[in-house]
N, C-alpha and C positions, 0 to 999 in steps of 0.2 A: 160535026160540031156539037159538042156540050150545052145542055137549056142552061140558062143562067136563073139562077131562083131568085126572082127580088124579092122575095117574103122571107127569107130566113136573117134570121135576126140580126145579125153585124153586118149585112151589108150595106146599109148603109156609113155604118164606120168604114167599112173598106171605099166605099166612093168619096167619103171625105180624106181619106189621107191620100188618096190619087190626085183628088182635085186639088190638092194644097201642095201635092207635090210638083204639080205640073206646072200650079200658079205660081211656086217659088222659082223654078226652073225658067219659065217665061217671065218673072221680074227681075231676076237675075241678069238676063242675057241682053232685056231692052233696057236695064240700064248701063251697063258696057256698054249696049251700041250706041245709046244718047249720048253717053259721057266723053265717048272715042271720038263723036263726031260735032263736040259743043268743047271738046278742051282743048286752049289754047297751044300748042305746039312748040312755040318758039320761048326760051329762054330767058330769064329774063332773073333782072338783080332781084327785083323784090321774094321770086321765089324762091331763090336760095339764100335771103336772109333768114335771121330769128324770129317764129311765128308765135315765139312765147308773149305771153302780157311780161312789160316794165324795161328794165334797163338791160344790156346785155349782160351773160353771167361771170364772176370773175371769182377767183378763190378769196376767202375770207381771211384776212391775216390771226385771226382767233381762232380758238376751237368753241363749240358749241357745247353747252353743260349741259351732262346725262342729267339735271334737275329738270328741265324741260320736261324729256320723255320720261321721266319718274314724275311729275305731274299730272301730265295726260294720263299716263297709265294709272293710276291712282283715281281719278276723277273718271274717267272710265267706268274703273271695277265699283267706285262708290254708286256710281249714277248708275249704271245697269242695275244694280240689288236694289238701288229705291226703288228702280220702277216695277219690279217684280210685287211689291207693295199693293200696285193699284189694282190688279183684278181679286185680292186678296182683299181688299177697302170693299169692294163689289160685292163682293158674295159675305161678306163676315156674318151675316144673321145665318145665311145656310151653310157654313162651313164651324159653325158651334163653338165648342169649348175646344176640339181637336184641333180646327184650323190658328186658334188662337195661342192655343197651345206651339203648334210650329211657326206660328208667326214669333212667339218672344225666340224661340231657339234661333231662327235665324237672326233677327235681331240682334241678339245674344253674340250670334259670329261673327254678325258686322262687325258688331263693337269689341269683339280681340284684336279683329284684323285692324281698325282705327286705332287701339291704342296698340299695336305691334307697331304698326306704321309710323306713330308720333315717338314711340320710345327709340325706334331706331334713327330717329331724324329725319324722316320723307318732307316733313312738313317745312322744313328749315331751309332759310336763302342762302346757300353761300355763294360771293361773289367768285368773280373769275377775276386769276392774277396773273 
């Protein structure tokens, strides 16, 4: 049999990834067996009803307007680019004349993509008929 070296450097990594293996391995198996031996067997109406929240589902006599999901999508892509804003608010003394410099260019690109978005109508209700 082979010395085991416990001074060489990663073995300690290696006894961590045994012991987490083992320990998944052994949480895995006592929860099957808790679970095999704590759940109820017999049948029963409530379990095969609907486990969803509200009323049961039924089809909708309307269609739903792709304005919705052209909404979200939009309010999305605007709300992600503000936030890019803030670590940019953070640092603006150490980020100079260059950070501010790319701060108006994107800027700059919001505001095509806002008025592309308003010229093509994103922004407009129409109903459903």
């Amino acid at each position: 049999m082979e010395h085991v070296d416990f001074a060489h450097p990663y073995f300690g990594v290696f006894f961590l990834f045994v012991f987490t293996f083992a320990a998944f391995i052994a949480t895995t198996m006592l929860s099957a067996f808790v679970g095999g031996k704590n759940a109820s067997k017999e049948t029963e109406k409530l379990k095969l009803s609907i486990y969803e929240c509200g009323p049961e589902t039924s089809l909708q006599p309307n269609k739903i307007s792709a304005q919705f999901y052209l909404f979200a999508l939009l309010f999305i892509l605007f709300d992600v680019e503000i936030i890019f804003m803030f670590p940019w608010a953070v640092d603006f003394k150490l980020l100079g004349m260059f950070g501010f410099i790319e701060m108006v260019t994107f800027i700059f690109l919001l505001a095509i993509g806002f008025v592309y978005a308003w010229k093509k109508g994103a922004f407009e209700w129409h109903s459903i008929k």
